[in-house]
C-alpha positions in Angstrom: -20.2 1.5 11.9 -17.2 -0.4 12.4 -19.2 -3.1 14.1 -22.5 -4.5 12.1 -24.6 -7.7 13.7 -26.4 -9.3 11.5 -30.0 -11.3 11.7 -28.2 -14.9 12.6 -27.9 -13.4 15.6 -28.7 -15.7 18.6 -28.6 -13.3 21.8 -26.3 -15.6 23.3 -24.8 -13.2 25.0 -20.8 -14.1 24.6 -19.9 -11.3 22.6 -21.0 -8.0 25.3 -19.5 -10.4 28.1 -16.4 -10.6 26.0 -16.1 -6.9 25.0 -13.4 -5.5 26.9 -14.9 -1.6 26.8 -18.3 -2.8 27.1 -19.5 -1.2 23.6 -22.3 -3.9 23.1 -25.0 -4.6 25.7 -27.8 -7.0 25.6 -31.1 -4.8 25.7 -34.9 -5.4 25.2 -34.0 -8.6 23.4 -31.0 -7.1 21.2 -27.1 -6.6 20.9 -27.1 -2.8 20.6 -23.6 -1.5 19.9 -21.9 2.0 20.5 -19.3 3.2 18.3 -17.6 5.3 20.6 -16.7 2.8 23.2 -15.4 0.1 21.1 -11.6 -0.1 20.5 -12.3 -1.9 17.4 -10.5 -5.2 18.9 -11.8 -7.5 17.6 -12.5 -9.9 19.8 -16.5 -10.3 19.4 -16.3 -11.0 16.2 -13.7 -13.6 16.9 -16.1 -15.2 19.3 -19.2 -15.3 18.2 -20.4 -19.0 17.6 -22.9 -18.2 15.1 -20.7 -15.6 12.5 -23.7 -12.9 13.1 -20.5 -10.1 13.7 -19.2 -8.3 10.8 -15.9 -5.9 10.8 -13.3 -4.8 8.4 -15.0 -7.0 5.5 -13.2 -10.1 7.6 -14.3 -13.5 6.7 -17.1 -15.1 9.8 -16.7 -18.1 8.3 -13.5 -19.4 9.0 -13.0 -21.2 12.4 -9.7 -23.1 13.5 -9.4 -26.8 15.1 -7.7 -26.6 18.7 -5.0 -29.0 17.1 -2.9 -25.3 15.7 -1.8 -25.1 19.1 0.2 -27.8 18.8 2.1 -26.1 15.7 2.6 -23.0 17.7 4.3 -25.0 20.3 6.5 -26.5 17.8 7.6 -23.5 16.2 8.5 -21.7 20.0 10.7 -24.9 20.8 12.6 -24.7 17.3 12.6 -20.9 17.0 16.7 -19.8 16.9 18.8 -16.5 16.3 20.2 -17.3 13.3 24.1 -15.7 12.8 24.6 -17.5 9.3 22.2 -16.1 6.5 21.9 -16.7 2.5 22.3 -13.6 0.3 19.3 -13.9 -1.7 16.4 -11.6 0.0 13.3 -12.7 1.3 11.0 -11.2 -1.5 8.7 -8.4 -0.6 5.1 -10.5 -0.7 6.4 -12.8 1.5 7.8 -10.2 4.1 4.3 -8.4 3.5 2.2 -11.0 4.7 4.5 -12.3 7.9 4.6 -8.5 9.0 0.3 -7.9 8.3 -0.1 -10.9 10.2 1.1 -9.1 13.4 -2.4 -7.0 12.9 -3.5 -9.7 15.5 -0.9 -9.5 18.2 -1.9 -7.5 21.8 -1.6 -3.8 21.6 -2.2 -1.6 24.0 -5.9 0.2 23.9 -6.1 -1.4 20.2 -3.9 1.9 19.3 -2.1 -0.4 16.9 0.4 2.4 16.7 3.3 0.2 15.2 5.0 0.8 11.7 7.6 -1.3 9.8 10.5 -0.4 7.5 12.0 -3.1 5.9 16.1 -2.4 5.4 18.0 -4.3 2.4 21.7 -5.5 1.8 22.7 -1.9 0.5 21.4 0.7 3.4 22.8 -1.9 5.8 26.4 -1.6 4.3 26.0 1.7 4.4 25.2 2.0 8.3 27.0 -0.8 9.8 30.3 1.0 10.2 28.7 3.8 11.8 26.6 1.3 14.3 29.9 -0.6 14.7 32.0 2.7 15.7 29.1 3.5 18.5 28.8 -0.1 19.9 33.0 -0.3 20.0 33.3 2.9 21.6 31.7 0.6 24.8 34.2 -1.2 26.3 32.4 -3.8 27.1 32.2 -5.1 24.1 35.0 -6.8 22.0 36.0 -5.2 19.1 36.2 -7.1 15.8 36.0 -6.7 12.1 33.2 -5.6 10.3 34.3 -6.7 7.5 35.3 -10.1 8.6 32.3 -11.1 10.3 29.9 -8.4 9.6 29.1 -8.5 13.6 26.4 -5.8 13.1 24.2 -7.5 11.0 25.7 -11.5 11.0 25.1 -11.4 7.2 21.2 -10.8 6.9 20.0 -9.9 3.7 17.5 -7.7 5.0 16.4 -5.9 8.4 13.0 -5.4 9.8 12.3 -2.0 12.1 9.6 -1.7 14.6 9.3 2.0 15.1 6.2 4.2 16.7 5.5 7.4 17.9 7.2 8.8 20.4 4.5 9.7 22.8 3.7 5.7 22.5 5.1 3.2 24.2 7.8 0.2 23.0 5.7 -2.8 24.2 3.3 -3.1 21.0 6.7 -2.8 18.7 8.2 -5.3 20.9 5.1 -7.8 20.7 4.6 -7.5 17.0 8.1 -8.4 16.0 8.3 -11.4 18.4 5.2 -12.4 17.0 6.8 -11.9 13.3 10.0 -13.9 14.4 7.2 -16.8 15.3 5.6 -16.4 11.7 9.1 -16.7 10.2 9.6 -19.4 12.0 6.8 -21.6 10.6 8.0 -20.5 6.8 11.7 -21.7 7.5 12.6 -18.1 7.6 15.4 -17.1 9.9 15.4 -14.2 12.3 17.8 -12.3 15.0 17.3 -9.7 17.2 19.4 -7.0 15.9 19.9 -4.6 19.3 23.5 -3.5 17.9 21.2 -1.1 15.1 18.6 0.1 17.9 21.5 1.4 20.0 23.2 2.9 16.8 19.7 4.2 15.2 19.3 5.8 19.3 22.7 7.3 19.5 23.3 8.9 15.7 21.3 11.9 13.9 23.7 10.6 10.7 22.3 7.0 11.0 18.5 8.4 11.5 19.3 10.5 8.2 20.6 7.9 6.5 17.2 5.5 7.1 15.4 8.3 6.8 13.5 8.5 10.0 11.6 11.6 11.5 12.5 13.0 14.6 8.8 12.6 15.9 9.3 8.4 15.6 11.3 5.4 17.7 12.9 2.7 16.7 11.4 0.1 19.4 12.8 -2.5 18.0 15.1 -4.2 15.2 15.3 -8.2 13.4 17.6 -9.5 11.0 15.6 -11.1 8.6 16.9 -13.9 5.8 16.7 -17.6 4.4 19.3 -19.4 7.3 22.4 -21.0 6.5 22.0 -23.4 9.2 20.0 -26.4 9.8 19.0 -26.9 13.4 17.7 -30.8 13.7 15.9 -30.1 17.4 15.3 -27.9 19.6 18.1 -26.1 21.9 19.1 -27.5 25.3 17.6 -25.2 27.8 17.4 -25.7 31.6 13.8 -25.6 33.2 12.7 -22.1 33.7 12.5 -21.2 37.6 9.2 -21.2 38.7 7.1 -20.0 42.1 3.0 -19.9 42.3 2.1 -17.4 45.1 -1.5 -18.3 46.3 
């Protein structure tokens, strides 16, 4: 069973009012669990204020002071598309643990349905005129050199896709690479949504060849990835979002 509860089990109840597909109930003095309701979320095991849940061989004992919300906070103000990137790579540990760390972002019925493919410095040369020749063929948008200013992919060393299944949808891909830019973030790592690539991977059966990407799968989403050239000192100037409670 995905799901075990062990004897330190105090039948206070939080976990089976937590469960959001009601696979554990309280009954005749006893969490009872049912493997084929659970969607393997999660989120009793995260709750449980006595460690008595195990799943996936994950550590009970590790619990987290309110004060890492304030470090969250702190990387959304100072998080910034970055145009201006270092050569050398990120190395592939590092990427490896930002991008497993999305495990825990929302998806959809827990289908966790989102891959990644990680793009270096040579496949990107080798695509960017070809993204570049789709994206110029709209007129809006101003045409300038790839070469000069390598508008495609502003320099990154590397470029992270978010693709999925077909029959899925894009939300979960979307989530787990905003929640990767965040990680980034709070390594010094800089990120930028890369929408020219989507549009180019969407519109070409030569660039889909080239990144060598089944038919059956979609690129949801695409990041330039790299160690910034740029120091931001604050956070951006932004005006107040607009704002209305209905009641």
């Amino acid at each position: 069973m995905s799901v075990q509860i062990t004897s330190d089990c105090i039948l206070c109840g939080t976990c089976v009012s937590t469960c959001p597909s009601n696979a554990l109930t309280l009954t005749d003095g006893r969490i009872l669990y049912t493997e084929d309701d659970c969607m393997h979320c999660g989120q009793c095991f995260a709750v449980c204020p006595a460690r008595a849940i195990r799943m996936f061989d994950c550590d009970p004992s590790i619990e987290f002071s309110p004060e890492y919300r304030k470090n969250v906070e702190i990387c959304i103000q100072m998080r910034r598309s970055v145009r201006k990137f270092l050569p050398a790579p990120i190395d592939h540990e590092t990427l490896l643990n930002l991008l497993n760390e999305t495990r825990f972002a929302p998806s959809a019925k827990n289908q966790r349905a989102v891959q990644f493919v990680v793009l270096g410095r040579h496949v990107l040369d080798e695509v960017a005129h070809l993204v570049a020749q789709i994206i110029w063929a709209n007129p809006i948008y101003k045409k300038e050199s790839v070469e000069k200013d390598d508008v495609v992919f502003r320099s990154a060393p590397q470029c992270v896709l978010a693709i999925a299944p077909k029959t899925a949808g894009t939300e979960d891909g979307i989530i787990a690479l905003s929640t990767f830019e965040l990680l980034a973030q709070s390594q010094n790592i800089g990120t930028f949504w890369c929408g020219f690539l989507r549009r180019g991977i969407e519109a070409s059966e030569e660039i889909r060849k080239i990144l060598g990407l089944p038919d059956e799968l979609q690129v949801v989403a695409a990041m330039g990835v790299g160690h910034p050239d740029e120091d931001f000192k604050r956070p951006a100037a932004r005006k107040p979002v607009p704002l209305q409670f209905v009641d």
